[in-house]
MDAnalysis code that builds the backbone (N, CA, C; Angstrom):
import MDAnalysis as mda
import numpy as np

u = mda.Universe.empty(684, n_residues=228, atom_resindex=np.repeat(np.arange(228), 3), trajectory=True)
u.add_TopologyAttr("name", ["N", "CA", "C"] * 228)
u.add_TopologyAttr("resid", np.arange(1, 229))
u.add_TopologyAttr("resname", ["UNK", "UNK", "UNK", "UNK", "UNK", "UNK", "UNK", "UNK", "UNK", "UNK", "UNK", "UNK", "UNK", "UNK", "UNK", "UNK", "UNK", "UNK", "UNK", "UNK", "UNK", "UNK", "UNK", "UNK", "UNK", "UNK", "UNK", "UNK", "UNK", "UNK", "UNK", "UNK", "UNK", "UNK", "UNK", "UNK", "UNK", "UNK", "UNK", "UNK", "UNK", "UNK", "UNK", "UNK", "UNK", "UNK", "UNK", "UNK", "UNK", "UNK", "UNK", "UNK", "UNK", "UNK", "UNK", "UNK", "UNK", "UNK", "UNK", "UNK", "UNK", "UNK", "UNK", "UNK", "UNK", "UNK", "UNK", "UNK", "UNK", "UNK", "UNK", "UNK", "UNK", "UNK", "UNK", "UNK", "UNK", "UNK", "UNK", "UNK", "UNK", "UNK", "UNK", "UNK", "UNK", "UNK", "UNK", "UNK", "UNK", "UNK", "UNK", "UNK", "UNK", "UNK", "UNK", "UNK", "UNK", "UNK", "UNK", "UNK", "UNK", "UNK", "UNK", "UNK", "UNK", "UNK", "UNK", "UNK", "UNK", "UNK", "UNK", "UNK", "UNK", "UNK", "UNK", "UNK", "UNK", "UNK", "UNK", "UNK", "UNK", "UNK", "UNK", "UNK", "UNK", "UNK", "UNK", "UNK", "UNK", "UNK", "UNK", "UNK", "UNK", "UNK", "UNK", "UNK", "UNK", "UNK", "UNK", "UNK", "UNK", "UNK", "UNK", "UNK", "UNK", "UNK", "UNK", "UNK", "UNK", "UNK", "UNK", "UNK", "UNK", "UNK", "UNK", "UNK", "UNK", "UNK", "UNK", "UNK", "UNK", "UNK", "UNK", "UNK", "UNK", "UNK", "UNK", "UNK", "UNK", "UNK", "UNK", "UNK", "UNK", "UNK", "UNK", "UNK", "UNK", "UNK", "UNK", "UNK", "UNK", "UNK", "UNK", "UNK", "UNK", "UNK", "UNK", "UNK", "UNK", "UNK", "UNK", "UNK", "UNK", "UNK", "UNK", "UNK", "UNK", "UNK", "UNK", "UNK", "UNK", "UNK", "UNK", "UNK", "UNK", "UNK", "UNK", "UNK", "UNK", "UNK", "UNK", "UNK", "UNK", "UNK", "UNK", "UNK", "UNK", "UNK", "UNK", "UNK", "UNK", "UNK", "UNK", "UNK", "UNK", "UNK", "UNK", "UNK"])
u.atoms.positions = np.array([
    [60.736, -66.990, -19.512],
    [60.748, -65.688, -18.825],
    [59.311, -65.312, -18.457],
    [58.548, -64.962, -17.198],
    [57.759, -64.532, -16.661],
    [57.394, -63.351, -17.052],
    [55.808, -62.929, -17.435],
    [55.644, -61.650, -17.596],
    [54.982, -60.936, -16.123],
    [54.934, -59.825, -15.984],
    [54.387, -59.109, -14.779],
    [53.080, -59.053, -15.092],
    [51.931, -59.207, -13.737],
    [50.953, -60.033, -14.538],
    [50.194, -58.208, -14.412],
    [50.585, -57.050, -13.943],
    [50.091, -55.799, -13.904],
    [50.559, -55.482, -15.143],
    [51.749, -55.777, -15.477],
    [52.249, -55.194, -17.401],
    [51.160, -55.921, -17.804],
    [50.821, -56.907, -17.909],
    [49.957, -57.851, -19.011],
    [48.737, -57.100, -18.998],
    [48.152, -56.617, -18.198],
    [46.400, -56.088, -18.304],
    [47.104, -54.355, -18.640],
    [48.241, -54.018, -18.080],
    [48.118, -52.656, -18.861],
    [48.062, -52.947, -20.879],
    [48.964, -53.728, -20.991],
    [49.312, -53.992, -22.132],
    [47.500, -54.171, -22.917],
    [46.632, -55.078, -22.509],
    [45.779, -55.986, -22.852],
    [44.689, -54.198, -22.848],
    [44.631, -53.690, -21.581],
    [44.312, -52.439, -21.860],
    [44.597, -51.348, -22.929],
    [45.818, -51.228, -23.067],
    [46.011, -50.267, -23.529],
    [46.038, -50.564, -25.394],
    [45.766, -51.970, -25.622],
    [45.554, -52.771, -27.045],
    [43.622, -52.572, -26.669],
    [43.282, -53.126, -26.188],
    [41.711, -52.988, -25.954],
    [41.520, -51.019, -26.909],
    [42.110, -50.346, -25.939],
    [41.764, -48.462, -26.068],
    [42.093, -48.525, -27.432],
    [43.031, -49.031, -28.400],
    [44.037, -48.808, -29.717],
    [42.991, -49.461, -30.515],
    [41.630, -50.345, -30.140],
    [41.470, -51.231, -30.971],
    [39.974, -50.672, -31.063],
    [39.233, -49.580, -29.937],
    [38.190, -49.312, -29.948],
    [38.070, -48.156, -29.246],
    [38.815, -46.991, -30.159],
    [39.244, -45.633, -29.768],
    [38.180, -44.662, -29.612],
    [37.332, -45.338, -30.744],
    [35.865, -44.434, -30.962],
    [34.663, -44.712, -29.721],
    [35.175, -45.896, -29.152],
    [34.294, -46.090, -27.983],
    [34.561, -45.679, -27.018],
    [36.229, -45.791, -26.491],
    [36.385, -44.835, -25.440],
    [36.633, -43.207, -25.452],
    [36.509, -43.028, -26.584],
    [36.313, -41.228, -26.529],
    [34.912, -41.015, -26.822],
    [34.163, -41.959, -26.825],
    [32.587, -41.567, -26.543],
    [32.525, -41.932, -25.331],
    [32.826, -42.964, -24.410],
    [32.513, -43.308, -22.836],
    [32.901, -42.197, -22.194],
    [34.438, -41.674, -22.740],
    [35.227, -40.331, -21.391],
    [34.286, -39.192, -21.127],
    [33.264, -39.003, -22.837],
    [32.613, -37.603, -23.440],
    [31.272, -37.730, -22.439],
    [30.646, -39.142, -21.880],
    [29.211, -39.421, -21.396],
    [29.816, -39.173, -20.306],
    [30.757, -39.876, -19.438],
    [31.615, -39.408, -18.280],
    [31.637, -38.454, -17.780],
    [32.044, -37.852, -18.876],
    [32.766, -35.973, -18.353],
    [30.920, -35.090, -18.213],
    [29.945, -35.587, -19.171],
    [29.141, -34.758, -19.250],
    [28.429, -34.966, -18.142],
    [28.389, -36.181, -17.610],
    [27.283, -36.678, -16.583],
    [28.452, -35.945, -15.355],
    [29.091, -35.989, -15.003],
    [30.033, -35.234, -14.293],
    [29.632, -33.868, -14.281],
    [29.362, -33.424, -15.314],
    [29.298, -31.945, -15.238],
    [27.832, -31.215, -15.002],
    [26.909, -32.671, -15.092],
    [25.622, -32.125, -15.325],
    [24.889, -32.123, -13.573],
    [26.242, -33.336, -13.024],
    [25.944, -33.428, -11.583],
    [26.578, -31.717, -11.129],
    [27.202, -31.810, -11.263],
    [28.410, -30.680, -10.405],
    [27.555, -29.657, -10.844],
    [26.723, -29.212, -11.940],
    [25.945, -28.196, -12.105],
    [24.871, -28.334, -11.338],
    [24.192, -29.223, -11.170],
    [22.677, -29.681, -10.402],
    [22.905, -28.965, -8.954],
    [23.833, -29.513, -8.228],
    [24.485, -29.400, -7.036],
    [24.801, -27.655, -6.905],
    [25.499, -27.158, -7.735],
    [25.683, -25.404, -7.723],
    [24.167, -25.063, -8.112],
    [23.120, -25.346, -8.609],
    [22.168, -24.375, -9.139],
    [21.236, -24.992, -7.386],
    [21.215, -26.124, -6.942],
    [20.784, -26.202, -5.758],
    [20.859, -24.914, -4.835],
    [22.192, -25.340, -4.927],
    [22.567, -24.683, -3.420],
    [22.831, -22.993, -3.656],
    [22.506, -22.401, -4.895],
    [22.059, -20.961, -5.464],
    [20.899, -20.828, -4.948],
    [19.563, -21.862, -5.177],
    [18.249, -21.978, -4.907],
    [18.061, -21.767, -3.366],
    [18.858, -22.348, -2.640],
    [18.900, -22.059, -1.284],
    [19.190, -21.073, -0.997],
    [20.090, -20.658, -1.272],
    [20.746, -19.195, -0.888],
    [19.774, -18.237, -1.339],
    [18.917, -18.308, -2.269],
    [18.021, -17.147, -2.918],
    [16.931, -17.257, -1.645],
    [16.279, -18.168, -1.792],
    [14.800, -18.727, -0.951],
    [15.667, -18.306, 0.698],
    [16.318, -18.471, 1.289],
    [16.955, -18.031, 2.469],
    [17.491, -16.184, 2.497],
    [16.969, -15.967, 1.636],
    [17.785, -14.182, 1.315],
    [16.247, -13.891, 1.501],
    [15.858, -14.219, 0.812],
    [13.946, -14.165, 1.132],
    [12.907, -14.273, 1.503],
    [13.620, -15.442, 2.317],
    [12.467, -15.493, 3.516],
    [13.175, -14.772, 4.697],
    [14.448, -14.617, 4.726],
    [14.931, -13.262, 5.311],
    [14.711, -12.022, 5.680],
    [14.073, -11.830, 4.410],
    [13.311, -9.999, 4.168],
    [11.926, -10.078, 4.459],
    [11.471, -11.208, 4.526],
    [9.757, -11.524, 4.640],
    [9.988, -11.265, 6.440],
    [11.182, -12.322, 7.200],
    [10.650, -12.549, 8.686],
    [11.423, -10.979, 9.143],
    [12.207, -10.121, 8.254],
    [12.522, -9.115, 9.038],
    [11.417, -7.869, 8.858],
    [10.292, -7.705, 8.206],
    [9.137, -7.388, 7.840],
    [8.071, -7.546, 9.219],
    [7.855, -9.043, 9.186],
    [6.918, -9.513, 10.470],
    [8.083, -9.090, 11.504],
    [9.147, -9.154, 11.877],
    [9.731, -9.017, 13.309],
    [9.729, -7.351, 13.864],
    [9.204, -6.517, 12.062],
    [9.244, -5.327, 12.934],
    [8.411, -4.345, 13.993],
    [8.863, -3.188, 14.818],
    [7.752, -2.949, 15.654],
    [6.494, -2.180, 14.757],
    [5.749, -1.798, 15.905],
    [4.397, -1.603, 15.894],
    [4.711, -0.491, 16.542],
    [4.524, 1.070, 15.438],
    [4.147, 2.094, 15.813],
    [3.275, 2.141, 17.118],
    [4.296, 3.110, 18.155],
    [3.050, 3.444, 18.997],
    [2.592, 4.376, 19.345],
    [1.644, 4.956, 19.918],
    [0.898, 6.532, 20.155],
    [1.650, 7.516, 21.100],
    [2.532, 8.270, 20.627],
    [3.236, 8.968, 21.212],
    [4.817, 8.924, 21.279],
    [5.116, 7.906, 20.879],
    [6.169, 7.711, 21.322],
    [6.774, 7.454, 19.275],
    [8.368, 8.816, 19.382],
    [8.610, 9.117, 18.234],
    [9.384, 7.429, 17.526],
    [9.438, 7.521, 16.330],
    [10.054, 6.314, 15.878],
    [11.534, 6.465, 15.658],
    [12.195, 5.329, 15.589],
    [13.366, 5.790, 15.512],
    [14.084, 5.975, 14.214],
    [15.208, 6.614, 13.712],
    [15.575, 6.853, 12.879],
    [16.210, 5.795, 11.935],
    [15.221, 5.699, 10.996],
    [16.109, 3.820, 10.350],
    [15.372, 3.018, 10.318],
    [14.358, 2.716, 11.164],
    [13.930, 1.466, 11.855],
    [12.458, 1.862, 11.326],
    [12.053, 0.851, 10.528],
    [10.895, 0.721, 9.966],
    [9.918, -0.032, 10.846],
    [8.775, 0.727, 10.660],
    [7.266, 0.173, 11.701],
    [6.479, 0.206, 10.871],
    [5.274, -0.198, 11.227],
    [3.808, 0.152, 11.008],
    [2.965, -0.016, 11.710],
    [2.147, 0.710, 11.365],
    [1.089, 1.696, 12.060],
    [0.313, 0.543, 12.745],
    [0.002, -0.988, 12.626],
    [-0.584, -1.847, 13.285],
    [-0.195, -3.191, 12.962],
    [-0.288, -4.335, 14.136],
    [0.038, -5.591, 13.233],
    [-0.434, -6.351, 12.696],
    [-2.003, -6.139, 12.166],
    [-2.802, -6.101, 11.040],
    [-1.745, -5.882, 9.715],
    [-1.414, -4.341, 9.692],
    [-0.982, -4.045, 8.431],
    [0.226, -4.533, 8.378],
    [1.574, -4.762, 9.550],
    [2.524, -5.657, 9.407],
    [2.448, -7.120, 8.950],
    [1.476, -7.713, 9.006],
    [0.785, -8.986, 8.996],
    [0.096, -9.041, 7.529],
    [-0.262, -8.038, 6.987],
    [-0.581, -7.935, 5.519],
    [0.727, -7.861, 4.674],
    [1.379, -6.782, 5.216],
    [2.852, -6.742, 4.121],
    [3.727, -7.570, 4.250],
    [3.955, -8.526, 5.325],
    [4.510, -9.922, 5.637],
    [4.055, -11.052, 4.547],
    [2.710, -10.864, 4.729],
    [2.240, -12.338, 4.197],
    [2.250, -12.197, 2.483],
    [2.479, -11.144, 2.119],
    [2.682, -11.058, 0.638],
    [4.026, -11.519, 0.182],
    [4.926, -11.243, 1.224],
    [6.562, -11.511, 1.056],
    [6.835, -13.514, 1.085],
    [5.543, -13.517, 2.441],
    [6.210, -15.039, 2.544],
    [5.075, -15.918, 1.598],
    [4.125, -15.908, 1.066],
    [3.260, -16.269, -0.070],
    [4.250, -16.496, -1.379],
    [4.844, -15.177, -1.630],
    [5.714, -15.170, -2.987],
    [6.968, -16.204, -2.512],
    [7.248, -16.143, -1.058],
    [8.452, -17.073, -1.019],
    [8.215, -18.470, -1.092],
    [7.448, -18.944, -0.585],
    [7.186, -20.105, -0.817],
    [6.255, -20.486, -2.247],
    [5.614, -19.164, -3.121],
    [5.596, -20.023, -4.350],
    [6.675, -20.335, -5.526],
    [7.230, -19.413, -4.795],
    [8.916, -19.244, -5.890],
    [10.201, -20.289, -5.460],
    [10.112, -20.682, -3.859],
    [10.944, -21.448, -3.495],
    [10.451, -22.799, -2.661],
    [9.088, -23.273, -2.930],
    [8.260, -24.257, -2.162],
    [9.205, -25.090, -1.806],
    [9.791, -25.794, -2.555],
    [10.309, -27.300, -2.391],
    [11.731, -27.068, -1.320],
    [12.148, -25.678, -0.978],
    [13.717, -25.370, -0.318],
    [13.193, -25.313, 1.138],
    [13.516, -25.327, 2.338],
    [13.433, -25.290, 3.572],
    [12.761, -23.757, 3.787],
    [13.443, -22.757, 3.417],
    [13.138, -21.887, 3.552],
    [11.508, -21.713, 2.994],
    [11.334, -22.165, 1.811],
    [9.877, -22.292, 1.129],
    [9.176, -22.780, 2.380],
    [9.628, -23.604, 2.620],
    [8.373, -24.267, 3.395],
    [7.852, -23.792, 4.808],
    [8.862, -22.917, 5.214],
    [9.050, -21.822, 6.272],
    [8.029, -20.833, 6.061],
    [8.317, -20.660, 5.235],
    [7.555, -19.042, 4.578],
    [6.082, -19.587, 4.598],
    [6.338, -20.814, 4.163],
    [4.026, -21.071, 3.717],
    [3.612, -21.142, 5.618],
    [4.277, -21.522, 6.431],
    [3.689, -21.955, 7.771],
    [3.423, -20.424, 8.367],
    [4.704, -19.561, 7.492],
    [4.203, -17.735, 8.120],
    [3.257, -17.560, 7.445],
    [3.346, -17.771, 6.274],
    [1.778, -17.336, 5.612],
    [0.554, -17.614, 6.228],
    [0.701, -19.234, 7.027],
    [-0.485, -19.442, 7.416],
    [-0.818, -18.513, 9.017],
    [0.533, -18.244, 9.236],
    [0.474, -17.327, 10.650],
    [-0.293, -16.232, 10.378],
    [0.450, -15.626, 9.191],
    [-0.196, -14.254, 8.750],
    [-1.437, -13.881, 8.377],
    [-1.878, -14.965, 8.033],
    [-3.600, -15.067, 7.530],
    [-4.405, -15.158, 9.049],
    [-3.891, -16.068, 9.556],
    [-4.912, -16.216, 10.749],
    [-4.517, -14.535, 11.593],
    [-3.783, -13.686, 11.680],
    [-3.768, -12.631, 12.272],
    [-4.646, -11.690, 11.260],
    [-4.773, -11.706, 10.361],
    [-5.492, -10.902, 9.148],
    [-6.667, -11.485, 9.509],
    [-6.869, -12.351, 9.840],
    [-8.700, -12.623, 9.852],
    [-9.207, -13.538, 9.215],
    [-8.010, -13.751, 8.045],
    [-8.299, -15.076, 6.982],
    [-8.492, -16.499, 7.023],
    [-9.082, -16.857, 7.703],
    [-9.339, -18.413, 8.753],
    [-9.180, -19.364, 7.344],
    [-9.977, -19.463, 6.320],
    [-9.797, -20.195, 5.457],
    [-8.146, -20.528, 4.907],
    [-7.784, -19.538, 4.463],
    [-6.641, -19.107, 3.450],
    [-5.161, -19.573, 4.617],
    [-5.886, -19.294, 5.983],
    [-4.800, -19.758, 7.006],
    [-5.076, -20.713, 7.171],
    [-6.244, -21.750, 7.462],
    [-6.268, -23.368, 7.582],
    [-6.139, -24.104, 6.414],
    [-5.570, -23.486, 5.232],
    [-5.390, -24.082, 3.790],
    [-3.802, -24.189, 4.247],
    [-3.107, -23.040, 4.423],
    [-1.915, -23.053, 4.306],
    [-1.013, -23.628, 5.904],
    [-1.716, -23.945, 6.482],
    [-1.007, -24.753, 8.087],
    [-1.743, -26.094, 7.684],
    [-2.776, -26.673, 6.676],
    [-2.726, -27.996, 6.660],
    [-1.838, -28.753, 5.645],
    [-1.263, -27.394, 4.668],
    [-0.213, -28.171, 3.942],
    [1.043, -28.537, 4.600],
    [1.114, -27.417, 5.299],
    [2.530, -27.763, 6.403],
    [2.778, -28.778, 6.845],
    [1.343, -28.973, 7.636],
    [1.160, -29.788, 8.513],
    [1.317, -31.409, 7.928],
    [1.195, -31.814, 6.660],
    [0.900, -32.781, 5.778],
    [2.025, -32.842, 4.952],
    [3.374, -31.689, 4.893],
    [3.946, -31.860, 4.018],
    [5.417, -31.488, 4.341],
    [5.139, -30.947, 5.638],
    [6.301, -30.414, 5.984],
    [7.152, -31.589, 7.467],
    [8.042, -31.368, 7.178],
    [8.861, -32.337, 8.126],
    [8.638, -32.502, 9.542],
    [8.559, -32.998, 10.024],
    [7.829, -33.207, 11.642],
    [7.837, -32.071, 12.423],
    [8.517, -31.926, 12.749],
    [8.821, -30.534, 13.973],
    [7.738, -29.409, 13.356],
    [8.098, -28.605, 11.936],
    [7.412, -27.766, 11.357],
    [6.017, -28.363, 11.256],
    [5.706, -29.768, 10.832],
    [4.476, -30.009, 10.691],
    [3.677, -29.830, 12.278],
    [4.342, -30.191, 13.035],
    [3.809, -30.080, 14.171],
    [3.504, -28.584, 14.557],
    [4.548, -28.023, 14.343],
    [4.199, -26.237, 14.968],
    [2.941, -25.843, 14.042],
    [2.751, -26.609, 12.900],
    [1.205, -26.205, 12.004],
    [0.014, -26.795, 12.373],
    [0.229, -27.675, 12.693],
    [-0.838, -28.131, 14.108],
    [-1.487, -27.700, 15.234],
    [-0.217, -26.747, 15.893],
    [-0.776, -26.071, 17.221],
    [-0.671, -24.754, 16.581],
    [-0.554, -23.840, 15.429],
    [-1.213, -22.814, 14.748],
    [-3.079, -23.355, 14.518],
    [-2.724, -24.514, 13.735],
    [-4.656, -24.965, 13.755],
    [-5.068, -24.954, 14.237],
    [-4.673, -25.548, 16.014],
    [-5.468, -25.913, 17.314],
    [-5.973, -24.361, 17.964],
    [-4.974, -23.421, 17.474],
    [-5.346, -22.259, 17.953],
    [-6.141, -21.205, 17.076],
    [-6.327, -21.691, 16.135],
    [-7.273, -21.029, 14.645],
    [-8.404, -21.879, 15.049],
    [-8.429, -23.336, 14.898],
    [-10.048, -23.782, 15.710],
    [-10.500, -22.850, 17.310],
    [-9.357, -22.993, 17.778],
    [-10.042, -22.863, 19.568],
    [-10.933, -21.244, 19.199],
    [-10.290, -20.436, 18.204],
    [-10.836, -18.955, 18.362],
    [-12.019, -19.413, 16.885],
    [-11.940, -20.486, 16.236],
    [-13.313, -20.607, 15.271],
    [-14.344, -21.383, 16.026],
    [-13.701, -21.595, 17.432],
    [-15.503, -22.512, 18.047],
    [-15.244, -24.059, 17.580],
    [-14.286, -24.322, 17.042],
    [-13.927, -26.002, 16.588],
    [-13.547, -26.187, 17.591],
    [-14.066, -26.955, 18.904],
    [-13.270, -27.587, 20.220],
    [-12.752, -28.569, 19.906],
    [-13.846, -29.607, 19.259],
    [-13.629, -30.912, 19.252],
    [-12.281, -31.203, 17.633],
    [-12.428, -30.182, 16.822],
    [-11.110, -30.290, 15.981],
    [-9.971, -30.072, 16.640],
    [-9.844, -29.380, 17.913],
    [-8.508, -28.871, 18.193],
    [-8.139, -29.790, 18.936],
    [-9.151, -30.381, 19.737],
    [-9.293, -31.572, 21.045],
    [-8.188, -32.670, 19.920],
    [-8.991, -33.054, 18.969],
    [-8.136, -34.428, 18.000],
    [-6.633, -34.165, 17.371],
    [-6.754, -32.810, 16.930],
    [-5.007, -32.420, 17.092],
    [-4.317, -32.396, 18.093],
    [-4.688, -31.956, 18.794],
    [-3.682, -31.784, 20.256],
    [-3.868, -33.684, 21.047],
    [-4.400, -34.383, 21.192],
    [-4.196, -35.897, 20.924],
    [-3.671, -36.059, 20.328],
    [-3.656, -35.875, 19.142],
    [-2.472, -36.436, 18.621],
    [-0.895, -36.393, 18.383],
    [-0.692, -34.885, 18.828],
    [0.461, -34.216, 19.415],
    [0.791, -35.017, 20.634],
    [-0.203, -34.495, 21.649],
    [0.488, -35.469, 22.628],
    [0.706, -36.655, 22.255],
    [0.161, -37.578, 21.535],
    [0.706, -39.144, 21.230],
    [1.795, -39.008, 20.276],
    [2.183, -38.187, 19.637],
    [3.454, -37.827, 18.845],
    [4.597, -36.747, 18.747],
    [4.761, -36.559, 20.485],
    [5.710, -35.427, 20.697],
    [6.870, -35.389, 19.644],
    [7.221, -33.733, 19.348],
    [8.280, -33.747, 18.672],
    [9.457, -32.639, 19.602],
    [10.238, -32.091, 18.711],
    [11.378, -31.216, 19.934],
    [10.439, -29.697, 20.044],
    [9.882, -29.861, 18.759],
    [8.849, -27.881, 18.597],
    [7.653, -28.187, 19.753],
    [7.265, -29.693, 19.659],
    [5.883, -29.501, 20.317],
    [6.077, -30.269, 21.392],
    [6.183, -30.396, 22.440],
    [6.683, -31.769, 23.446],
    [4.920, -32.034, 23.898],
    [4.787, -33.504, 24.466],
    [3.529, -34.181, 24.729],
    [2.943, -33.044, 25.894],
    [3.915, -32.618, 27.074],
    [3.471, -31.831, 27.723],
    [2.640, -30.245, 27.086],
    [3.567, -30.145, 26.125],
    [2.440, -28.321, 26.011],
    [1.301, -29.012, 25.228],
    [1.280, -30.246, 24.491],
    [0.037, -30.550, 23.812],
    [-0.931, -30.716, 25.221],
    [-0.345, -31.301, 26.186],
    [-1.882, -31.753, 27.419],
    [-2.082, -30.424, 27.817],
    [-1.403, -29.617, 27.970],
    [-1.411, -28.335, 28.818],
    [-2.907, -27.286, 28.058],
    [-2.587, -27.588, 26.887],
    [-3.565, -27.140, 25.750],
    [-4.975, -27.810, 25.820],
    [-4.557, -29.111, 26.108],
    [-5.586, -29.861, 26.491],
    [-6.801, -29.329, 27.584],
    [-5.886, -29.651, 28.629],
    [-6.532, -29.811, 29.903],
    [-7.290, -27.838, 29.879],
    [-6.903, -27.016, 28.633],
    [-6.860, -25.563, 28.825],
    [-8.838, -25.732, 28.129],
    [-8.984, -26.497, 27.394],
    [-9.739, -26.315, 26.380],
    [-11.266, -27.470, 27.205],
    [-10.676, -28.205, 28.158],
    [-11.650, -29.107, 29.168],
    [-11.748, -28.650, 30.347],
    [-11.075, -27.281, 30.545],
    [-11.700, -26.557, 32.013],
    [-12.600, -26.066, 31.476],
    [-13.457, -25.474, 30.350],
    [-14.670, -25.016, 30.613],
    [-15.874, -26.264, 30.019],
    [-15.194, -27.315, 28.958],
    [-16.591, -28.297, 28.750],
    [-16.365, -29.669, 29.449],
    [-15.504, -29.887, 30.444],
    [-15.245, -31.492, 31.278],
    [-14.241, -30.808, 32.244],
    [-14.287, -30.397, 33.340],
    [-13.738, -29.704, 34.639],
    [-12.565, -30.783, 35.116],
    [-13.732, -31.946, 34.936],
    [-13.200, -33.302, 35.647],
    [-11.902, -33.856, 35.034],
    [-11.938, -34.101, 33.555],
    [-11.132, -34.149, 32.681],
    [-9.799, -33.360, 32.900],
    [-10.035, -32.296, 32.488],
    [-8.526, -31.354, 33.019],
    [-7.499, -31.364, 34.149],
    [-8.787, -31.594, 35.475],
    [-8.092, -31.920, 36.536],
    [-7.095, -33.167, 36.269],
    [-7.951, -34.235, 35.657],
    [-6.863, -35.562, 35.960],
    [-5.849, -34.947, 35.113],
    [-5.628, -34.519, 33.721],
    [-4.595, -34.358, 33.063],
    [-3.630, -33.475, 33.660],
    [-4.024, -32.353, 34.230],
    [-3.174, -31.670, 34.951],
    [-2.463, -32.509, 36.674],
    [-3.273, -33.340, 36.861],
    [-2.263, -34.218, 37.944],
    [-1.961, -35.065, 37.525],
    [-1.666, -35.591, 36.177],
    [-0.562, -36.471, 35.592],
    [0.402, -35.654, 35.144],
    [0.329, -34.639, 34.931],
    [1.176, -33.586, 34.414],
    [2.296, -33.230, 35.983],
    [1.346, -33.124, 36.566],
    [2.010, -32.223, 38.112],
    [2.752, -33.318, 38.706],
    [2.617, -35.161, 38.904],
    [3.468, -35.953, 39.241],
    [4.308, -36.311, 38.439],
    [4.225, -36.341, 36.597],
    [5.051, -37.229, 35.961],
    [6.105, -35.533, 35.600],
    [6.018, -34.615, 35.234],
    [6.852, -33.405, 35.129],
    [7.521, -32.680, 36.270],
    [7.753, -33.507, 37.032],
    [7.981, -32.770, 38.417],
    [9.412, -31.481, 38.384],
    [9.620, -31.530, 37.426],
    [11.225, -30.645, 37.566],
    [10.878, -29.874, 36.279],
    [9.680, -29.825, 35.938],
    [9.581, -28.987, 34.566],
    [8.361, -27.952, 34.893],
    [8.391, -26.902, 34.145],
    [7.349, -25.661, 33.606],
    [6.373, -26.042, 33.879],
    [6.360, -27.217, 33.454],
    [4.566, -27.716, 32.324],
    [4.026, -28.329, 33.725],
    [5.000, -29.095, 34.498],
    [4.432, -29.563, 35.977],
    [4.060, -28.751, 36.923],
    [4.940, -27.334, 36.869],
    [4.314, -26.579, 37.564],
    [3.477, -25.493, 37.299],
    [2.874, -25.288, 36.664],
    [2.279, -24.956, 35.654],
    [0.783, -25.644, 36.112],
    [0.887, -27.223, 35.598],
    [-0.344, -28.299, 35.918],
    [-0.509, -27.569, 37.581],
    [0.518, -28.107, 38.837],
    [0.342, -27.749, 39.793],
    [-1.067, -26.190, 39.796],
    [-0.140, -25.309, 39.930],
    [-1.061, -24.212, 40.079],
    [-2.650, -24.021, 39.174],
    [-2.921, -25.006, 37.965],
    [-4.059, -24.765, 37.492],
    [-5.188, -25.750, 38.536],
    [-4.170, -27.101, 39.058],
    [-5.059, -28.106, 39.628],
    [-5.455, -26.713, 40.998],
    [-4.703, -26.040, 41.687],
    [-5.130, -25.669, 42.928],
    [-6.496, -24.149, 42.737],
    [-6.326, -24.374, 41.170],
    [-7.014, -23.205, 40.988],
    [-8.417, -23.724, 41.008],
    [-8.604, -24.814, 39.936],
    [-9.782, -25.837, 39.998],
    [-10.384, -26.014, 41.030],
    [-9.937, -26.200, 42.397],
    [-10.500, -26.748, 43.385],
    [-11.638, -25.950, 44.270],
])
């Protein structure tokens, strides 16, 4: 008589479990815990997100608000201040704390690139080229890139030409979707109309033939006719 060869390994199983009970109610116990320690990891994550996103929330609705103006009454509800200096101070305290409390979450890393926004509007050139070169170095392409052309524009107003000149090269040689190669030349050719005339021109008529259906081409167009 033939046995069923699926009875035989249940059987062979279920003598295996009878014969080393203490091992499999310690394997189910490592099982269940590593199970549970994932499924917890995963909920305290995605809590972490939700916090760091509630908060950098209240930080960008802070910076998005208006700017008291002279004469004209405020409205009822709607929070201002008196300049965007001082909006730009009470911002950057919100997104500082967010990204030291939530660095490693998307939102963290959001918050340090406002910080570095917020400093360079405060005046803080250091404290803002500290915090757009971490971005820039640490943060995922697109964002690293938008911390780049925050720098290029913190050099162009610190008198660094030739620092902003080597970022924006290198933007253009590494377009992303935040920064496309075109606004990096555009920046370019902006920063060699007053120390290489000659320079700008050509970039702006590679710009004006190879962009022909875009902004940035016409754009090049009207700076080349201005040059002349």
């Amino acid at each position: 008589m033939k046995h069923d060869a699926l009875v035989d390994h249940a059987q062979s199983a279920l003598g295996w479990l009878e014969d080393h009970k203490s091992e499999a109610i310690l394997f189910t116990g490592i099982l269940i815990a590593v199970v549970a320690i994932g499924v917890g990891s995963i909920l305290f994550y995605q809590h972490r997100q939700e916090q760091a996103s509630i908060a950098f929330g209240a930080a960008m609705d802070i910076y998005s608000a208006p700017v008291a103006q002279p004469g004209v009454p405020a409205q009822p509800g709607v929070r201002t201040y008196s300049s965007s200096i001082v909006r730009a101070q009470t911002a950057n305290a919100q997104f500082v704390k967010v990204a030291d409390s939530y660095g490693s979450t998307d939102s963290g890393k959001n918050a340090l690139y406002f910080a570095g926004l917020t400093y360079t509007e405060m005046g803080k050139t250091a404290d803002a080229e500290k915090m757009l070169q971490k971005v820039a170095r640490d943060g995922d392409k697109n964002l690293a890139a938008l911390a780049d052309l925050a720098l290029v524009n913190l050099y162009r107003q610190s008198g660094r030409a030739s620092d902003a000149i080597q970022l924006l090269n290198k933007l253009a040689a590494h377009p992303t979707a935040t920064v496309p190669a075109s606004e990096a030349k555009l920046e370019l050719a902006d920063i060699y109309e007053k120390t290489n005339p000659q320079q700008a021109k050509q970039i702006y008529a590679q710009l004006k033939d190879k962009e022909t259906t875009t902004a940035a081409g016409q754009i090049a167009a009207q700076k080349l006719q201005q040059l002349k």
